[in-house]
C-alpha angles and dihedrals in degrees: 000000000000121000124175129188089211145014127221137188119211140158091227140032105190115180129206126023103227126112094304104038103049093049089048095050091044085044099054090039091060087048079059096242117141100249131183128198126199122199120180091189133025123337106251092044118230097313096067093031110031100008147018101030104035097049085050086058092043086046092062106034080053091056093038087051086051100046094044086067086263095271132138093025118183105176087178094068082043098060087039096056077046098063095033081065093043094050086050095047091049083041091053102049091044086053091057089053091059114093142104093274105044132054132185132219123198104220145082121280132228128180117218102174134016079261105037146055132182106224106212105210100176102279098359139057151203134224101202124182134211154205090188142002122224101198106207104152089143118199152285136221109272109246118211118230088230095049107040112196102257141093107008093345100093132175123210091281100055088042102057089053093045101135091212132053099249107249083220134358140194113215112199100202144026112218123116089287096052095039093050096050092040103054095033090058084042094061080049101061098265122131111238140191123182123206110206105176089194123065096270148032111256091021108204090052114092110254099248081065098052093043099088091042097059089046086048083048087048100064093046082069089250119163113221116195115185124190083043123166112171104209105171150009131208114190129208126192085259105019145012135215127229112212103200144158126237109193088335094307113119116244133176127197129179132207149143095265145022116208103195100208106175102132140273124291115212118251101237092116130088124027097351097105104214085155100056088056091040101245110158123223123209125204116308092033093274120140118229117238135174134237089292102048093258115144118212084287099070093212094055122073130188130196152176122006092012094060138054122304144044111328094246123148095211083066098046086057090056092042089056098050093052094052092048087055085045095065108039085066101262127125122258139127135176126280107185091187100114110033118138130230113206126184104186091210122136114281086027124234123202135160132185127197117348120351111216096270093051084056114054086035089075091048099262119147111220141167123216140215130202134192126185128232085212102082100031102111090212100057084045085051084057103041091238107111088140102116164017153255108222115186129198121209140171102261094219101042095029091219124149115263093156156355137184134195140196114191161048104346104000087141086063089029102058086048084077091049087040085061099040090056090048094059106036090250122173142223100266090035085075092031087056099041107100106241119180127270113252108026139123086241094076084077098071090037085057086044093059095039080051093057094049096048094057086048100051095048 
């Protein structure tokens, strides 16, 4: 039976505060729509509190800490400056929800008709009503049935609030998750080992990407196992052992820590009563949606972990401006042509649009250019000469359908070929384009001056 204490009218429910949740409430209230928005955790969502933001800080005290000769660590002012960022970043994104048209309940939230939720708020509760419904319940580590989160077995969000620096780790997985952690608590001291059960570490990259990341892994004294299917654990007061297979051979390791890394499942379980507004799910969990984000109810929209594609919080925030437009009544839909992928591993490895093989795998003819690290003097100025920019283009139109990096500042460096693939840029649209001596961003000019010489040739 559903009781509520109180009953409010608004244009717009939006769940969840993430990413996505927080742009498509600010987005709608600037549209000057009455929006609520209901958060059952922390304001910001995991990405600003478990996420995003927190393994970005531990990224670069780890490489400071490398790059300072690994002396004088206190990991304890490291978590704290952690969780001073967090606490801005949350701080920051509540303070963008306050204003005149939005306003934010702390509960969880539960739909009971196509047109209505009960907002639990511990003891109390809210009826709120809605013209539409913006679903942005965001994810959670999968737990494997074999290595239940709990003791020494940790997923991202327990490893990144450990109060020590593991002595050793196990780390079940290595995707861009895994590989982050792992590498970040190795340039910490810790002894990692890192179970991949495909042929290669950040499976989805092409291998010549993830190349310089497993040397770099390598002398961080990080053991890399492909092939690699964990089958059982066996914990210890002070340690727990890992019982896997590596191409069918069995292996053990021990350490301090597991860090289980296999990817997100979507929250559409639970309390959430998709079916009670008649939202349909598809496998995974996942909800189908359309180009504009709408699910099979067209009022009500969903984004970002909870549909298609990689759980990324940079495409939750385009998906909910989209919807937002949706449903205002303009017209927009999503073009997922030039979203990045970003692994913020050292050196860095990012791509944007096709890679050469998925290219040619449609048919499509290219040409490619490619620029070194290794003679740029600003990556020598910075003693990291370990990479490269590639960039894909159609051979006959010499415009840009792709481009992937592995080095210092990809992350900074794919926002430029982003762009480029946005806007149907060519070739010589990025060689003639004036970029400053010395930065890391001649490399992909000399990328794309590369690319038009082979095909002029």
């Amino acid at each position: 039976m559903n009781i509520a204490n109180e009953t409010k009218e608004f244009d717009v429910l939006v769940i969840g505060s993430g990413p996505g949740g927080y742009t498509a409430a600010k987005r709608a209230a600037e549209a000057g729509l009455r929006v609520a928005v209901a958060e059952r955790e922390r304001i910001g969502g995991v990405c600003t509190n478990v996420g995003c933001i927190p393994s970005k800080v531990l990224i670069s005290e780890a490489h400071r800490f490398e790059i300072g000769g690994r002396s004088n660590l206190d990991f304890a002012e490291v978590q704290a400056f952690k969780d001073a960022v967090v606490q801005k970043q949350s701080g920051g994104v509540g303070f963008l929800l306050k204003n005149k048209y939005t306003e934010t309940f702390r509960g969880e939230a539960r739909l009971i008709s196509d047109h209505e939720a009960i907002i639990d708020q511990g003891g109390t509760s809210t009826r709120i009503r809605f013209e539409h419904c913006i679903l942005a319940t965001g994810s959670r580590p999968i737990e494997l049935p074999a290595f239940p989160f709990g003791g020494r077995i940790l997923s991202s969000t327990e490893a990144l609030g450990l109060q020590q620096v593991p002595e050793s780790l196990i780390v079940i997985g290595g995707g861009y998750i895994g590989i982050e952690l792992g590498q970040t608590f190795a340039k910490f001291g810790s002894k990692v080992t890192i179970l991949e059960g495909g042929d290669q570490i950040l499976p989805g990259f092409e291998a010549e990407l993830t190349r310089p990341v497993a040397k770099k892994l390598q002398e961080n004294q990080v053991d890399i196992f492909t092939g690699a299917i964990a089958e059982r654990v066996e914990q210890q007061p002070d340690r727990v052992t890992v019982h896997f297979k590596e191409n069918g051979n069995p292996r053990q390791a021990t350490a301090q820590y597991v860090l289980v890394t296999v990817g997100r499942r979507p929250n559409t379980d639970g309390n959430l009563g998709l079916d009670r507004a008649g939202v349909k799910l598809a496998e995974r969990g996942l909800i189908p949606v359309d180009e504009q984000g709408r699910t099979n109810v067209p009022h009500i929209f969903a984004i970002g972990d909870i549909v298609a594609g990689p759980a990324l919080a940079h495409k939750a925030y385009y998906e909910a401006k989209v919807a937002v437009e949706a449903l205002t009544h303009h017209h927009a839909k999503v073009d997922y042509r030039a979203l990045p992928l970003v692994v913020f591993s050292d050196p860095e490895v990012a791509s944007v649009g096709w890679s050469e093989t998925d290219a040619r795998a449609r048919g499509t003819e290219v040409v490619t250019g490619r620029a070194s690290y290794a003679i740029n003097g600003r990556a020598l100025a910075l003693r990291a000469a370990e990479g490269f920019v590639k960039i894909v283009a159609e051979k006959e139109t010499e415009r840009i359908i792709g481009a992937q990096i592995v080095g210092a500042e990809a992350s900074n460096l794919i926002a430029e070929l982003a762009l480029a693939i946005e806007m149907s840029a060519t070739l010589e649209d990025i060689a003639l384009t004036i970029h400053a001596h010395p930065t890391l961003g001649e490399i992909v000019m000399e990328a794309a001056e590369a690319a038009i010489a082979k095909r002029r040739k």
